[in-house]
N, C-alpha and C positions, 0 to 999 in steps of 0.2 A: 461502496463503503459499508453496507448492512452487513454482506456475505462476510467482508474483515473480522466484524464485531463477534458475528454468528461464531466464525472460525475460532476467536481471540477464545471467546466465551466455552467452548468448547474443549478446546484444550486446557484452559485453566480447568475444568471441571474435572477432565480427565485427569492431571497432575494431581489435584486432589484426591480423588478415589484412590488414584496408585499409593498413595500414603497408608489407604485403609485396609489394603489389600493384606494378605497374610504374606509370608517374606518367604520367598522361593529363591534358593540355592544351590549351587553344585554344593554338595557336603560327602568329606571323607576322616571322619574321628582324626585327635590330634596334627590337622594340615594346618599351617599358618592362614590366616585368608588369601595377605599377600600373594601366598601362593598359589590358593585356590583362582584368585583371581587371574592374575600371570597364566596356569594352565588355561582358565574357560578363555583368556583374550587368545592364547596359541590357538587353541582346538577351532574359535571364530575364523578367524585365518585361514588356517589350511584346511578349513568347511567351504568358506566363500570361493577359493582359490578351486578347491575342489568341484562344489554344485556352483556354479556363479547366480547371479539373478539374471532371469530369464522374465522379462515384464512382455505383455502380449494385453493388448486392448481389445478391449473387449465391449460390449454394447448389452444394453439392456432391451427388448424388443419395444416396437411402437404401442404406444396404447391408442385406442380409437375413441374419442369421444363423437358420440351420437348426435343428430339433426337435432333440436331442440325448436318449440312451438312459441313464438313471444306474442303477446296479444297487449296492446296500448288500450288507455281509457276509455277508447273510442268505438272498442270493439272489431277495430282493424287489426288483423295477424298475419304475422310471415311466420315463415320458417328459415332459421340458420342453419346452411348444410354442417352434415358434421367433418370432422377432420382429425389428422393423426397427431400425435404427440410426437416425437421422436424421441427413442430411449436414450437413457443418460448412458456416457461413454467413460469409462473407467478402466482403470489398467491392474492388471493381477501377477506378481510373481509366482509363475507355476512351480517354480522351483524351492518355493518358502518351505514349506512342508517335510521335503528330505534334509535340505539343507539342516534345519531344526533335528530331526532324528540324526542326521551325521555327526553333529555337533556333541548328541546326547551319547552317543557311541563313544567319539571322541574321548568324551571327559570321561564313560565307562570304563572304556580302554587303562584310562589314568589312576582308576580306581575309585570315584567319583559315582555318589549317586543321587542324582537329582531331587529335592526332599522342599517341602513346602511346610513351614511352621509359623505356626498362627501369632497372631499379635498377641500380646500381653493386655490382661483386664486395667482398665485404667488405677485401679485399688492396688496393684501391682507395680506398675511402671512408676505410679509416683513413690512408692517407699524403695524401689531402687536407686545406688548413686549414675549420675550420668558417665557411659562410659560403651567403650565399643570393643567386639567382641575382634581378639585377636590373632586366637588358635580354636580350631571348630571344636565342641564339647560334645560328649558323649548326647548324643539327645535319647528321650524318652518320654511317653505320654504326656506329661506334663511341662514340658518344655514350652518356651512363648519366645517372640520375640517385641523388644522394644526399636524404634525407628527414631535417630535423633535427627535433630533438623539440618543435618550437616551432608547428610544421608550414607550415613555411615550406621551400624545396627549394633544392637545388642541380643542374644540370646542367651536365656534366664532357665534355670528349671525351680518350677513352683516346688514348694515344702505342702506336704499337707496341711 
């Protein structure tokens, strides 16, 4: 039941931080999102289809805890022999890594260039109205992006 909790707790924390993250996109000046979306779900597709996942278990090696000396009140002591741990055993898609670069190719291909923009200052996000970004904008320096709860995004370019 702890490990549920650990895990619960875990993930929520992580769903959180992804909120704080700066907002990474496929972006190509004037594309509808829609579309842009549509495209990155294609290029996932015939990425997977293409590199598939290849999961391969894998192990962490043993660690050895050492003999240890216990002495009681009484000035009588043993020794506990020491003994191995056994590594934690865990699974890796080796194929995660290309798949990702085929993907970026992909959507290069399409015209598409992978682009990470930053979140909006909070003094910013609130004097804009709510609303979600529909055809990609021209970005530059000062571009930000706002995250509404919907998870749907807005991207903004500041005025000096």
């Amino acid at each position: 039941m702890r490990d549920r909790h650990v895990a619960f707790t875990l993930i929520a924390g992580l769903l959180i931080l992804a909120g704080c993250a700066p907002l990474t996109i496929y972006h190509r000046e004037g594309v509808a999102v829609t579309r842009m979306e549509t495209d990155a779900l294609s290029c996932e597709i015939s990425t997977l289809q293409a590199v598939p996942v290849a999961n391969q278990l894998r192990r962490d090696p043993p660690r050895y805890i050492p003999a240890r000396r216990y002495c009681d009140a009484n000035g009588q002591c043993y020794t506990r022999g020491g003994y191995y741990i056994p590594g934690e055993v865990y699974t890796v898609d080796v194929n995660a890594d290309l798949r990702r670069r085929a993907e970026v190719q992909c959507m290069a291909d399409k015209g598409y260039t992978r682009v990470t923009v930053p979140n909006c200052p909070a003094n910013i996000s609130s004097k804009v109205p709510v609303g979600a970004t529909e055809v990609l904008p021209r970005l530059s320096p000062r571009s930000c992006a706002i995250r509404n709860r919907d998870k749907t995004w807005q991207i903004v370019t500041r005025v000096r």
